[in-house]
N, C-alpha and C positions, 0 to 999 in steps of 0.2 A: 861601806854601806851606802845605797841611792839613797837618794832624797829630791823632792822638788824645790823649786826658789821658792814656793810659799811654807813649805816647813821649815823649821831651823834647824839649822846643821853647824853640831861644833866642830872646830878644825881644832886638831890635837898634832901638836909641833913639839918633838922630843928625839933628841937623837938614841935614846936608852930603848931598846924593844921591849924590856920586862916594863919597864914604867906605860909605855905606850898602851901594850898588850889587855894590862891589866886596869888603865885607867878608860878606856873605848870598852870593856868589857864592863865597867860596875855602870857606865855612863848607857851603854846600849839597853842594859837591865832596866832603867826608870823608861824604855820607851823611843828615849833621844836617839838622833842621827849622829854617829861619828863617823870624821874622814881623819886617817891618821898620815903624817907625815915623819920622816925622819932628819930633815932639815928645814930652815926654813927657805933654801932655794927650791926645793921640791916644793914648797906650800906658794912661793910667790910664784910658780911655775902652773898650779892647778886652782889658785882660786877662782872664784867667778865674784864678781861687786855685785852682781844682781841679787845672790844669795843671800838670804836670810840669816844670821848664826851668833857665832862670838868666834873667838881664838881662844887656846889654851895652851900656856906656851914657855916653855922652859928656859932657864937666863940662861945659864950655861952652855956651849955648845960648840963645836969643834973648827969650824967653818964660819959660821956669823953667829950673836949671841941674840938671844932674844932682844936685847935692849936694841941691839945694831936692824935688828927686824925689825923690830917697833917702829926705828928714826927711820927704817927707809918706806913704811909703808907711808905714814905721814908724807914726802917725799912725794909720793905719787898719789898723795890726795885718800887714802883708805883708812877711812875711820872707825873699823871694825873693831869692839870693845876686847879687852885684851884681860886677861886674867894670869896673872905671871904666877908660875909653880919652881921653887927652887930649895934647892935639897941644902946649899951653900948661902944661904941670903945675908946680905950685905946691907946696912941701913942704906948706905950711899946710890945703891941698885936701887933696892923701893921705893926712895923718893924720886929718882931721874923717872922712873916710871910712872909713878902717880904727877909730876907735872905734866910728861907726855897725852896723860889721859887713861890711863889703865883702871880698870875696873876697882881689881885687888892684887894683892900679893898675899900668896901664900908659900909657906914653909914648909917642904916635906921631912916627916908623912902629915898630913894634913885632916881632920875628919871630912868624910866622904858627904856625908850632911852640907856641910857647910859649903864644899865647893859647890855641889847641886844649887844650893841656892844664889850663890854667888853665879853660878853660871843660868838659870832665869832671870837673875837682875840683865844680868848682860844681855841675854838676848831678848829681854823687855825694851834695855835702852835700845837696842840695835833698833827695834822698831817703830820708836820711836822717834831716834835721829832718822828714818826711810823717809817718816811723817811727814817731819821739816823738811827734809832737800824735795821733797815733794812738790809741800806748798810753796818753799822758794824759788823751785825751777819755774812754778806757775806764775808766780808775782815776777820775774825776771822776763819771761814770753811778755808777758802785759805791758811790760813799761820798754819792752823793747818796739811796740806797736806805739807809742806815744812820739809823736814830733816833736823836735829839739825845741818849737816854742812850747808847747805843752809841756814839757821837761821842766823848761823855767821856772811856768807857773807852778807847779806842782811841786816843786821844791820851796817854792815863796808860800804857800796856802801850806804847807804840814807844819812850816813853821809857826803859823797860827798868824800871817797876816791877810786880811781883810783884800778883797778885790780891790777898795779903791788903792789902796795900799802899795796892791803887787801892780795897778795900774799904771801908776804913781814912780815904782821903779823899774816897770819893763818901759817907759812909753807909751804905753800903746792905751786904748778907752778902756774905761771901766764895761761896756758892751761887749767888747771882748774878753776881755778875761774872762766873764762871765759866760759866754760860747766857748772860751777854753776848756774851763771848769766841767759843764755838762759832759763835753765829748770826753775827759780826763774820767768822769766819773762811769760815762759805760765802758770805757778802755778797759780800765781795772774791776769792772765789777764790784764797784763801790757804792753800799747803800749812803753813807754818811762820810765827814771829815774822818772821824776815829777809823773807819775803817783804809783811809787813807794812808793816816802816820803810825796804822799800825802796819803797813801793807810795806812801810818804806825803812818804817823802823828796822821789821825783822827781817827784812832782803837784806839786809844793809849793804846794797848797792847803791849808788848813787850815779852813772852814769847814765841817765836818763834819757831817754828820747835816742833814736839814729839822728843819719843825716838828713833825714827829711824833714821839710820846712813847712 
């Protein structure tokens, strides 16, 4: 079934057709987009990261297991919310999955209720994590436009010291810093300090500034 990136679409990873057939069918009933897959190499072969969604994804599996899909999506950076469906659950599975990041784990046959909801959490959070890598791609542009001394300073000021302070231990006047400061604050689009050490907080990047001086 199409779908655009701004709708969500769950990706249903099952190597079993009747499980596949019948769970894209009660899932398409409420409205929702599915795309079905019968491996997970066919699924890491047609995602798209721009997509909006969740996973829904079976442990067991002939070729790679869900779990093994899990570790490699992580691998390449996709933090797509994952909802494990298994007919055979293991405590030792559901917990390797829940520190991975997994939504839930569910046991088949499972009430059909409960997935539904379990699969709007998911693709809540999914829109949520878009949110963040948003605003963090944006605070990461910003502080990539900040010169290595502005770097300095801006790492010495969120830790809550005072110009003369950071004066004090770059060297340099307490005038400049203070010229540091301003242009640091249109850089980032900073009304205040807070918005500062919240901007660095939850980048939590620290490489600040290029090579420019």
């Amino acid at each position: 079934m199409s779908s655009n990136k701004f709708e969500a679409l769950v990706y249903l990873v099952d190597d079993e057709f009747s499980v596949r057939d019948s769970l894209a069918l009660m899932i398409e009933s409420t409205g929702q987009a599915v795309r079905s897959f019968d491996s997970p190499e066919a699924f890491l072969d047609n995602y798209d990261p721009q997509q909006l969604g969740c996973l829904l994804l079976d442990v067991r599996m002939p070729t790679m297991s869900g779990l093994q899909l899990q570790e490699e999506l992580l691998i390449r950076d996709i933090f797509i919310p994952i909802i494990f469906i298994s007919g055979h659950a293991r405590i030792p599975d559901s917990a390797k999955a829940f520190r991975a990041g997994a939504v839930d784990f569910l046991e088949k046959p499972f009430d059909n209720e409960i997935l539904l909801e379990r699969i709007a959490e998911a693709i809540k959070k999914d829109l949520t994590n878009r949110k963040q890598l948003d605003e963090y791609n944006k605070i990461k542009q910003r502080l990539a436009y900040l010169t290595v001394r502005e770097g300095e300073v801006l790492s010495q000021i969120v830790k809550g010291h005072s110009n003369k302070e950071v004066a004090k231990m770059l060297d340099i006047s307490n005038r400049t810093v203070e010229a540091h400061r301003a242009r640091i604050m249109e850089k980032m689009q900073a009304e205040c300090l807070a918005d500062l050490v919240m901007m660095t907080t939850h980048s939590t990047i620290f490489n600040i500034g290029s090579n420019k001086s």
